[in-house]
N, C-alpha and C positions, 0 to 999 in steps of 0.2 A: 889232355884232360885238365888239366891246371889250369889255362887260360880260360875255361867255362866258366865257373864259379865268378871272377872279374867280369861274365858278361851277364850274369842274372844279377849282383850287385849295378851295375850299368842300369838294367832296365828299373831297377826297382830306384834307382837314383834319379832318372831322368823322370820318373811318373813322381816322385816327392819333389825334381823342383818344378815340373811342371802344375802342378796341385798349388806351389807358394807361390807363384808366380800370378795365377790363373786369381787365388783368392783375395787376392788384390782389389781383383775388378770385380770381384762377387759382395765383396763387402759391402754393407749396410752405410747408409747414409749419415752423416753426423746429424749430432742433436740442433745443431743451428739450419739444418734441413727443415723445409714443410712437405711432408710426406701427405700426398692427395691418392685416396684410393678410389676404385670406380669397378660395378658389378661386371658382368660382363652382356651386356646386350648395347646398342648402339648409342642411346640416346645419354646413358652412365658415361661414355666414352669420352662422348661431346661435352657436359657437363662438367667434366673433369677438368678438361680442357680448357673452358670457359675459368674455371675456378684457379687453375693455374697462374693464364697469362694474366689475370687480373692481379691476382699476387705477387706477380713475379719482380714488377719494380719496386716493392718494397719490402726484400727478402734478402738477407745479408748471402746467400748463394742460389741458385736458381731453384725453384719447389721441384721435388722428385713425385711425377707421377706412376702409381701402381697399377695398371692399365689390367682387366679383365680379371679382377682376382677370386670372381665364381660366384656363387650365390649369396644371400643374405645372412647366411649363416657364418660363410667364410671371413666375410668383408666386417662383419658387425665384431668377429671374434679376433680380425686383425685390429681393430678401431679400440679395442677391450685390452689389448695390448701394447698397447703403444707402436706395433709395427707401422700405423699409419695414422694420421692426425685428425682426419678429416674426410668424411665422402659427401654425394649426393644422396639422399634419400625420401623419402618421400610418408607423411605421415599416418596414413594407412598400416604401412610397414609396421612402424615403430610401435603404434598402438595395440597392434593385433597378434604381429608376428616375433617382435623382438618382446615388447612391457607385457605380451598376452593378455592388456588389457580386451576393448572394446572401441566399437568405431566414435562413440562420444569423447573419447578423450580426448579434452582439449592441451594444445601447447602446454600452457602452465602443470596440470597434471605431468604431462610425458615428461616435463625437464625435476619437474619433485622426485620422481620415479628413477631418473637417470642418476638425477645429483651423486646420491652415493656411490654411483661407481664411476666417479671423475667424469661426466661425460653429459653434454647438452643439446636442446635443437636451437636453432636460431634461422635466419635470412630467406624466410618463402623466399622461391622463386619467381613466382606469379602464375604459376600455371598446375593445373591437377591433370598428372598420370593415371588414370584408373585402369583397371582389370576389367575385360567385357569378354564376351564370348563374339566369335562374326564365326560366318559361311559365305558360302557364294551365293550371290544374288538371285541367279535361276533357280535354285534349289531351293531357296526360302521360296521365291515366288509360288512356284510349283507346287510345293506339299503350305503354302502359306504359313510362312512364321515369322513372325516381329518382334518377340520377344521371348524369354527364358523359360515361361509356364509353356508356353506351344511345342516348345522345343521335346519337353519329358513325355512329349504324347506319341513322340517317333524315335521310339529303340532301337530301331535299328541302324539308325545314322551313327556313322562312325567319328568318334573325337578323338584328334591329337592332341594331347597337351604337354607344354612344358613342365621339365620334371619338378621344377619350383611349387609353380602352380598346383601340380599333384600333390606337395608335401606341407603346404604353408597352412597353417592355421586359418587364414580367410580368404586358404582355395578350393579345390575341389571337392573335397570331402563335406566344408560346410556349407556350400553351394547346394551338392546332391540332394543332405539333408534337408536344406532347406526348401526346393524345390521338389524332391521327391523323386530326383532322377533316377532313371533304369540303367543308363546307359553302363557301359567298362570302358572308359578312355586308354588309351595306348600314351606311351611316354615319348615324346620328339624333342629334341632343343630345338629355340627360339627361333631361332636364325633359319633353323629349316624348314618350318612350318610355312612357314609361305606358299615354299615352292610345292611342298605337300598339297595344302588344297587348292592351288592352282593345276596341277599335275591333276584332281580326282582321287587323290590315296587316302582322304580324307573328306571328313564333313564340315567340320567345325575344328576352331584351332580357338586357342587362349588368345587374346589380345591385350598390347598397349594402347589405348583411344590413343595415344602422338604418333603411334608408328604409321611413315608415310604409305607403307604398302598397302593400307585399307583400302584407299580412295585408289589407289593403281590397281590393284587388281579387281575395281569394284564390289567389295565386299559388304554385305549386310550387316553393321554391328546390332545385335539382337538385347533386347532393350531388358532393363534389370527390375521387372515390374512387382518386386518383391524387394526392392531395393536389399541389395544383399551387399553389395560391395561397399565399401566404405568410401570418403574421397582420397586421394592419394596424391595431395597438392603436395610440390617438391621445396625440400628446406636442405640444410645441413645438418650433419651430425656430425660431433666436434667431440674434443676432448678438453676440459674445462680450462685446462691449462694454457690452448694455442692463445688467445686472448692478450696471455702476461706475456708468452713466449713472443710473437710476431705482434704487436700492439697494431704497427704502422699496414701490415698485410691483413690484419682484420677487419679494421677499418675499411678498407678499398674494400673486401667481401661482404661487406654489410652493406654497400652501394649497390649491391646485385641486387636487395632486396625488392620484386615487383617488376625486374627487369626483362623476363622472358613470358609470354602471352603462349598461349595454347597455338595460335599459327602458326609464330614464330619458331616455337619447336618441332611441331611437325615439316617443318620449311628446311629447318638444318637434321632433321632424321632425312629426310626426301634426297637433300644432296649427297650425306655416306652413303644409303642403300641405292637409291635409284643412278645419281649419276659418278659414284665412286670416292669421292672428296675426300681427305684425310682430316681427321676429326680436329689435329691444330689449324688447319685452315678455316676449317668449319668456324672456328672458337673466332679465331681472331677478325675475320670478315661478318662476324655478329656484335664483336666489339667495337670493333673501328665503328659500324653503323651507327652504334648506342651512343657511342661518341661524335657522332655528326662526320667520320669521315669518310671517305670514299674505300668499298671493301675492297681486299686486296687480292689478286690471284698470283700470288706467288705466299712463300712460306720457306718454315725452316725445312718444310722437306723440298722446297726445287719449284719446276713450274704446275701449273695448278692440276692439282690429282688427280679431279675429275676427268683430264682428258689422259691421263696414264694409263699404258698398256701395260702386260705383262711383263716384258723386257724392263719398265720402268721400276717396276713392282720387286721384282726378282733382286733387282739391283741398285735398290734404293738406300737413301743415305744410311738407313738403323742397320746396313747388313753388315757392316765391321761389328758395331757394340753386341749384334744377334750372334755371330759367330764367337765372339770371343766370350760369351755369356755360355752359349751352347758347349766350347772346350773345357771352359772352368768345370762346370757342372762334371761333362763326360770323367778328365782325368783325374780332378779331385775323388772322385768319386769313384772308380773303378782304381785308384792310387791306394786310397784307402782300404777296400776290399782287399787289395793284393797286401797290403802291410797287415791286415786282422786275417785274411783266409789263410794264406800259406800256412804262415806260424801255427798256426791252431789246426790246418789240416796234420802239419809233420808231427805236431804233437799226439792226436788223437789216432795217428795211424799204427801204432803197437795195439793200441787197443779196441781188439772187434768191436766189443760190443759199444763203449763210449762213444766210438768211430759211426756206430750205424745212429747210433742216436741224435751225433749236433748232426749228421747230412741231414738224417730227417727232419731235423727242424728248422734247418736252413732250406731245405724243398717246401716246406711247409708257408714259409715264407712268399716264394713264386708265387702261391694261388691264391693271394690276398688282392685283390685288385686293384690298380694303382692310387686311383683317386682314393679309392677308401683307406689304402698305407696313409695316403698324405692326409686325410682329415683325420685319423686317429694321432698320429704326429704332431698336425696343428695342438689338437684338444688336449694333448699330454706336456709340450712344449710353451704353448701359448702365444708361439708366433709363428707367421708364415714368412714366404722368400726363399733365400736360398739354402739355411740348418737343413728346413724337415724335407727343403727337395732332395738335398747330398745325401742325408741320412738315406731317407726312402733309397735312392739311385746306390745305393752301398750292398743295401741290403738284398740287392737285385744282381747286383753283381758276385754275390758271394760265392752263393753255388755253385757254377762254371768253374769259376778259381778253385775252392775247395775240393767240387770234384777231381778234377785233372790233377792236383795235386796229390792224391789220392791213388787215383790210377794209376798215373807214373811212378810215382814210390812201388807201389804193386808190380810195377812190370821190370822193378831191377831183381835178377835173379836171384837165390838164397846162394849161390856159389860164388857172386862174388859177395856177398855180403861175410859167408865163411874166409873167403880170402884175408877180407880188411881186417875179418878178428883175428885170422892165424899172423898178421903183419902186427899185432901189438894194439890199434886202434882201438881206443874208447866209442860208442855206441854216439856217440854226438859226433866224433870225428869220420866215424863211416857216413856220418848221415849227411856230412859237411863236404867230404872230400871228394865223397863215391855213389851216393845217394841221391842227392840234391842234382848234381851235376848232369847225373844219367836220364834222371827223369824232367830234368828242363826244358826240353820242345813240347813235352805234354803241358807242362806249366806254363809256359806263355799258351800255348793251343787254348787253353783254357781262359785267360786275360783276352786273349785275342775276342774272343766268344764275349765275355763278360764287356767290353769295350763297346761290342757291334750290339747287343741288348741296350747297353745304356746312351748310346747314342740316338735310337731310337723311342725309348722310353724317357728321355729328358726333355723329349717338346712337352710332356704332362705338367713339368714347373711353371709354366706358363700359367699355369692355374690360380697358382699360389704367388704372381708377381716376383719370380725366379728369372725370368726373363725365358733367353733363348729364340730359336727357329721358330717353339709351339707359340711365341707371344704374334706372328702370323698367321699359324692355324687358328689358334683361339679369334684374332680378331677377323681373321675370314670365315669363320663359323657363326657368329656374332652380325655380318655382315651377310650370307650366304656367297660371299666371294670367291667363286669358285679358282681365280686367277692370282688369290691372295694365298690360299689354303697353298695351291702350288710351290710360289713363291718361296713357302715355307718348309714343304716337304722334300722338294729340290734340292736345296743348299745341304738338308741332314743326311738326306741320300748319296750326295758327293759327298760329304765329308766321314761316312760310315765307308763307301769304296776307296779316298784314300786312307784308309784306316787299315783294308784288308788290303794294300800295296804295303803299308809300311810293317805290318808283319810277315806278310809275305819276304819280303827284303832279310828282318833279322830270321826266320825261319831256312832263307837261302844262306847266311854268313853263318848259322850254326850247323849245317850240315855240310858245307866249307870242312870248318874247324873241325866236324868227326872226321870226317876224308882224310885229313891230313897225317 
């Protein structure tokens, strides 16, 4: 019995150095970083990318880009915070949905508007992103519609839309009004809408006018003859400060201005969606161009993407920094949980009723849904990455732990616990000597659990530019990649199975040591 206690300080040793070790590689970038953020749909991705390598020779270390960090809301509250310096965005956005102006607002407005909260537009890119509605072509043909007024005359066609587009200020809602629609759209991400009303499971879908899939799948884009949409020519949105910060990297991004044509973007959308490309190839064989030289098919990831399989995919260069991003996240986080649940389980377990109280509000916790833990986090924190992923992933892990720790205390008998008092023992010292020890395969049982949830639930960081496995899923959902999504969901699959080998392992050496 003696040598137990030595092996639950072990485990609880080895998850805090694994946590200091791990948060190393979790840490935030220094201030002499240029931190590039980007939404999460394809053409953000690319932009990013664009905006990077252009910076990148005159950046005293290379710019960290924050790749899918979720909607407008996310990205503009990371940009509000200094998590990130700098995105793509497009002025439609800014005007409507971030300033709640109106579609007349021009530049000089938006940046008066912005000034007091450190934060500016600058560098058109040359090309307008708009919002349109499309169908499939036979269908418009059919019931004839070319544009938005003809569309409200047929209720019954079914709309998918993006859940952005559902929520934004000049999406759906002021559309309907404006037009007078009947319709109830359903809610789909972006990425899969394609394949939606290509499949028939749909009528109509939200659109980017750049995304290449319009023209591939022949689709109808149905014309705004109410002019409702505003234009959504694409700039930057910056933080007043990168300017003083990066002088010599500003400079080169102000050379972008006028640089990308409405073709041209749809031309570098066409190659990530249609024929697979990775978005730094993308970036740099539209710069080489711009610069008169011959585009390149190789890259920082390997030979040219676009002809990459699955096996290349699965096993590609970011899968060391994805794995070690995805452990961080896991043991920090399930580390933590075990240093706050136990303690506070052994504490509250004298007392019923306290006892039914924190489980319930730790259960109560479970049914908070992930995304929405981590936007409440953000809004309360003020930044996104890896805090409100660990915090979130902590608070997920509790329960399991707390439970079982809980239970096992419960299942050591009142006879021996009479034993330890007739032996002289203080009530800390049975709980330390005879308590703790007896109920320990329950308590790891319980880590073990809490380990396999958060391994699982930590591709969500991905959201929040936390990194990880989910920074594949995201950008294969973004992509509709269905060989990408894999790629990602693989690796956390294996490493959730050698998870329940390696408890299995100390669960076999603790039932060892009772034998004995």
């Amino acid at each position: 019995m003696t040598h137990r206690p030595s092996t639950f300080a072990a485990c609880c040793i080895a998850l805090l150095l694994a946590a200091v070790s791990s948060f190393a590689v979790a840490a935030p970038p220094a201030n002499d970083t240029l931190r590039i953020g980007s939404k999460r749909f394809t053409e953000s991705y690319i932009l990013a990318q664009v905006l990077a390598q252009t910076a990148a020779p005159h950046t005293p270390t290379p710019p960290s880009v924050l790749q899918g960090l979720g909607n407008t809301a996310i990205v503009y509250a990371a940009l509000r915070s200094g998590s990130i310096d700098l995105y793509p965005e497009y002025v439609g956005t800014i005007s409507q949905e971030i300033l709640k102006g109106d579609a007349s607002m021009t530049t000089a407005a938006m940046n008066a508007a912005l000034a007091p909260l450190g934060l500016g537009v600058a560098v058109p890119l040359g090309f307008n992103d708009g919002y349109a509605l499309a169908m499939r072509e036979d269908t418009a043909q059919r019931l004839g519609i070319a544009s938005l007024s003809d569309l409200v005359q047929h209720p019954a066609l079914k709309l998918g839309l993006s859940n952005e587009f559902m929520g934004r200020a000049d999406g759906w809602r002021g559309l309907a009004q404006r037009y007078g629609a009947p319709q109830t759209p359903v809610a789909l991400d972006h990425g899969l809408a394609y394949d939606a009303i290509a499949q028939k499971q749909v009528d109509v879908i939200d659109i980017y006018t750049t995304d290449a899939k319009i023209g591939h799948l022949g689709l109808r884009v149905l014309k705004d003859d109410k002019t409702y949409f505003p234009r959504y020519d694409a700039v930057l949105l910056y933080r007043l400060d990168v300017p003083q910060r990066f002088p010599k990297a500003w400079a080169a991004l102000q050379k972008l201005e006028g640089s990308i044509n409405e073709t041209a973007m749809i031309a570098m959308n066409a190659r990530a969606e249609l024929q697979g490309a990775a978005f730094d190839v993308i970036a740099r064989d539209h710069l080489a161009a711009k610069a008169g030289g011959a585009p390149t098919a190789t890259a920082s990831t390997g030979a040219d993407p676009a002809q990459r399989g699955f096996w290349a995919k699965l096993f590609g260069p970011d899968l060391a920094r994805l794995t070690r991003q995805h452990l961080a996240l896991t043991f920090i986080s399930v580390g933590l949980a075990a240093l706050i649940g136990i303690p506070l389980a052994v504490w509250v377990f004298p007392h019923p009723r306290l006892r039914a109280v924190v489980l319930g509000a730790t259960s109560l916790l479970q049914t908070v849904p992930s995304l929405a833990l981590l936007a409440m986090l953000i809004s309360l924190m003020g930044v996104i990455g890896t805090v409100p992923a660990l915090i979130a992933l902590m608070l997920y892990a509790l329960l399991p732990i707390m439970r079982n720790t809980v239970a096992g205390l419960g299942e050591v008998s009142g006879g021996l616990r009479l034993a330890g008092e007739a032996l002289g023992m203080t009530a800390s010292q049975r709980m330390r000597l005879v308590e703790l020890p007896l109920a320990l395969p329950t308590i790891i049982a319980g880590v073990r659990t809490a380990t396999a949830i958060a391994i699982g639930t930590a591709t969500i960081a991905a959201f929040i530019g936390a990194g990880g496995y989910g920074e594949r899923i995201v950008t294969g959902l973004a992509l509709n990649d269905g060989q990408l999504l894999l790629a990602g969901a693989l690796p956390a699959t294996l490493l959730a199975l050698l998870s329940e080998a390696l408890f299995e392992g100390v669960d076999w050496l603790l039932r060892r040591r009772r034998m004995r």
